[in-house]
Every structure is written in structure tokens, then in C-alpha cells.
N, C-alpha and C positions, 0 to 999 in steps of 0.2 A: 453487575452481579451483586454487589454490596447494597443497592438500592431492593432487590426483591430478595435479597435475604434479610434485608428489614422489616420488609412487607410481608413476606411470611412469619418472620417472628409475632411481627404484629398481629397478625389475623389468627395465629397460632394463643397465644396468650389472652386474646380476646373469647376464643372458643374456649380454653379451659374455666378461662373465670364463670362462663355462662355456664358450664358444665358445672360447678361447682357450686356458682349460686342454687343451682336445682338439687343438688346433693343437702345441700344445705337446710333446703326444704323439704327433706324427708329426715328432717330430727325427730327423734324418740327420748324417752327418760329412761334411767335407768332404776331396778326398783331401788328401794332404802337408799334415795336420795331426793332431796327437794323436787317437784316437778319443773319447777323454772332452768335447771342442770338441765341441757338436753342432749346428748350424742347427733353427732351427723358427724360426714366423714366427705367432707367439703376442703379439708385439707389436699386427698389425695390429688388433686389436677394439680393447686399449687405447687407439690413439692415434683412434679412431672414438669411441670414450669423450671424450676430452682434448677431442678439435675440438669435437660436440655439446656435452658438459654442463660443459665446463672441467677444466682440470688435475686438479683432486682428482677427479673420475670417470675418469682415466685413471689416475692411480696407485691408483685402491681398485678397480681394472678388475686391474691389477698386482698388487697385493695378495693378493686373492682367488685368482689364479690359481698364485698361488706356495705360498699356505694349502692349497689344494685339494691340488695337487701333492705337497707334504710329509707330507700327512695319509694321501692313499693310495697314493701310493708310498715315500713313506721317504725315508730315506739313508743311505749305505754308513756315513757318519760318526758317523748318531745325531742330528748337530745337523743342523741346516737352513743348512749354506753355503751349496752349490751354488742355493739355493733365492734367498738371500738376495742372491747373486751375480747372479742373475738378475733379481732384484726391482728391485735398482741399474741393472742394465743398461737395463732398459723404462723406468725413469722418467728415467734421465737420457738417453736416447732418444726417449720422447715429451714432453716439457714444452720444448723448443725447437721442435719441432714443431710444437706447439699454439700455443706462442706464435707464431710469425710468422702462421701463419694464421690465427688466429682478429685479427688484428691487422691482414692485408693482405687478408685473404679470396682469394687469387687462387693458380693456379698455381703461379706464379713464390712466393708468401712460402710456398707448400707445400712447394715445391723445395728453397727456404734452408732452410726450418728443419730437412727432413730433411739436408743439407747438415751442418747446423750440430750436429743429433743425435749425427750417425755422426761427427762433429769429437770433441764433449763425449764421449762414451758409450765413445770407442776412447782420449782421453786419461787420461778421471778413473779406467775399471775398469785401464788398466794402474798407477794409482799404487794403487788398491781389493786389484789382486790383489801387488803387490810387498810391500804393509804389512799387510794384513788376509787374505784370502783363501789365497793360496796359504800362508803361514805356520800358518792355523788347519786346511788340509790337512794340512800337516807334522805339525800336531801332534797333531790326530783318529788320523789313518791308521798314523801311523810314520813318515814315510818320507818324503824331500824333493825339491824339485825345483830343477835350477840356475835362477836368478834370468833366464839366458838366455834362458829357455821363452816369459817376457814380451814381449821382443822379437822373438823368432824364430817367436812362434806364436801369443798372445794378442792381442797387437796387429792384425797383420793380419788375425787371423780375426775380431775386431771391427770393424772397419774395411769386411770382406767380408760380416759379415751386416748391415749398418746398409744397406751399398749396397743390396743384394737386396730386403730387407724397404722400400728406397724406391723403387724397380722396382716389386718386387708392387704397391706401396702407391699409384704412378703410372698402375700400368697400370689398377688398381681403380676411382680414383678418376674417374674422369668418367661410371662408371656409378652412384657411391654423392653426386655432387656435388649433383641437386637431391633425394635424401632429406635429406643431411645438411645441405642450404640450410633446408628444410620443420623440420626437429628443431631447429637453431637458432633458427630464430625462431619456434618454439614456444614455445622455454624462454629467449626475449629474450638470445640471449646476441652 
């Protein structure tokens, strides 16, 4: 029994990420921000991952989706920042997430932790892209960006998609509430 509740995790966690890597590819911009900024909402399977099977199925939910991405579409740089930028964003987006709810089971600790996501996810990627990120741009591409870009664009467009993606994720959730009651106490979590 413990062998094909693996195996279903597995093939479960594998469908999200592919479900996610296609979410991923219907990004948009948003206006009065740089166009390279772009919304998808490639988070939401991950954090469907994190609530059911726990944290590490939502960061290898993450993972996968960012592998897939780099493998067939590329990057402008060669390396896998933007990939990797992304990768940070979703985990440290969904793992507060997961924690309150899989902790309160209710609404309300669904609420805080995306609350508390889009806190973590728009503080840590602006220190991510001040020290790492935007610097390893500079230094792939040529070319630099004033350090003000952080403040005047990255912040708030973090902050803007954390919101949205808890919106969608609100507005989802009381459809996806007794599957994902039924998967949890599947897999006793």
C-alpha cells in the first residue's frame, strides 16, 4: 500500500509540474512595468503539491517546472537565472503557504500564509535580485540595471503577483477544498 501511495504521489507531482510548466507559458506583463516582469500563475499546482503531499512536493512541483522550462525554451543568457529566479520565487511563495495550512486546515491559515508568501517572496527576491540576480544579468548579457529598478519595479510587481496568484488561489479553492481534504488523508498528512 505504501509502494502505490508513492507512485501515486509520484505521477501526481509529475502532472502538476507539467500542468504548471503550461501555466507558466501563458505569461503576460503587466502594464507600467518593464516587459521582461511577466505574470503566470504557474505557482498555483505547486502550492496544490505543498498542501496535499507537503513542502518537498511543492518545491520538486517548482523544480521540475523551471527544469522543463530551461530545457525547452532556453535563455537569452545561456545560464538558467531567470529560471532560477523563478524557482526562489515559487518556493519561497509556497512553503508559508503550506505551512499555515496544512497547520490550521482552514481559510483563514490559507489566507495568512498566502499573506505571509507574498510578505517573504517580495522581501527575500528583492535582497535575491539586488545581490545575485540582477548582477549575474549584468554580467551574462553586458549590460546593467540601476539598483532603482528593485524598488521602482521588482518589488511591487512581486508583491502584485503574490496578490493575484492568492485571489486565483481563493477564488479556486472551495472548489479544489474536499479533493484536497480526500488527498490529504490519503497520504495521512
Amino acid at each position: 500500500m505504501q509502494q502505490r501511495n508513492k507512485v501515486n504521489k509520484m505521477v501526481v507531482v509529475a502532472m502538476l509540474s507539467s500542468i504548471s510548466y503550461l501555466l507558466m507559458m501563458l505569461d503576460f506583463p503587466l502594464p507600467a512595468f518593464p516587459v521582461w516582469l511577466q505574470i503566470d500563475f504557474s505557482e498555483v499546482p505547486a502550492l496544490i503539491g505543498a498542501i496535499v503531499f507537503g513542502p518537498l512536493a511543492g518545491v520538486g512541483v517548482e523544480l521540475i517546472k523551471n527544469i522543463l522550462h530551461y530545457v525547452i525554451n532556453g535563455s537569452m543568457t545561456g545560464v538558467p537565472i531567470g529560471e532560477f529566479a523563478n524557482f526562489s520565487a515559487g518556493v519561497l511563495y509556497i512553503l508559508p503557504a503550506s505551512y499555515f495550512f496544512r497547520k490550521y486546515r482552514t481559510v483563514k491559515g490559507l489566507t495568512l500564509g498566502l499573506i505571509v508568501g507574498t510578505v517573504v517572496m517580495t522581501g527575500i527576491l528583492s535582497l535575491l535580485n539586488y545581490f545575485v540576480f540582477l548582477p549575474a544579468y549584468a554580467h551574462f548579457m553586458n549590460f546593467s540595471l540601476p539598483n532603482e529598478v528593485i524598488v521602482t519595479s521588482i518589488m511591487p510587481f512581486n508583491a502584485i503577483k503574490g496578490l493575484l496568484i492568492m485571489i486565483l488561489f481563493l477564488v479556486l479553492f472551495p472548489k479544489l477544498k474536499v479533493w484536497l481534504n480526500q488527498r490529504m488523508n490519503v497520504h495521512n498528512v
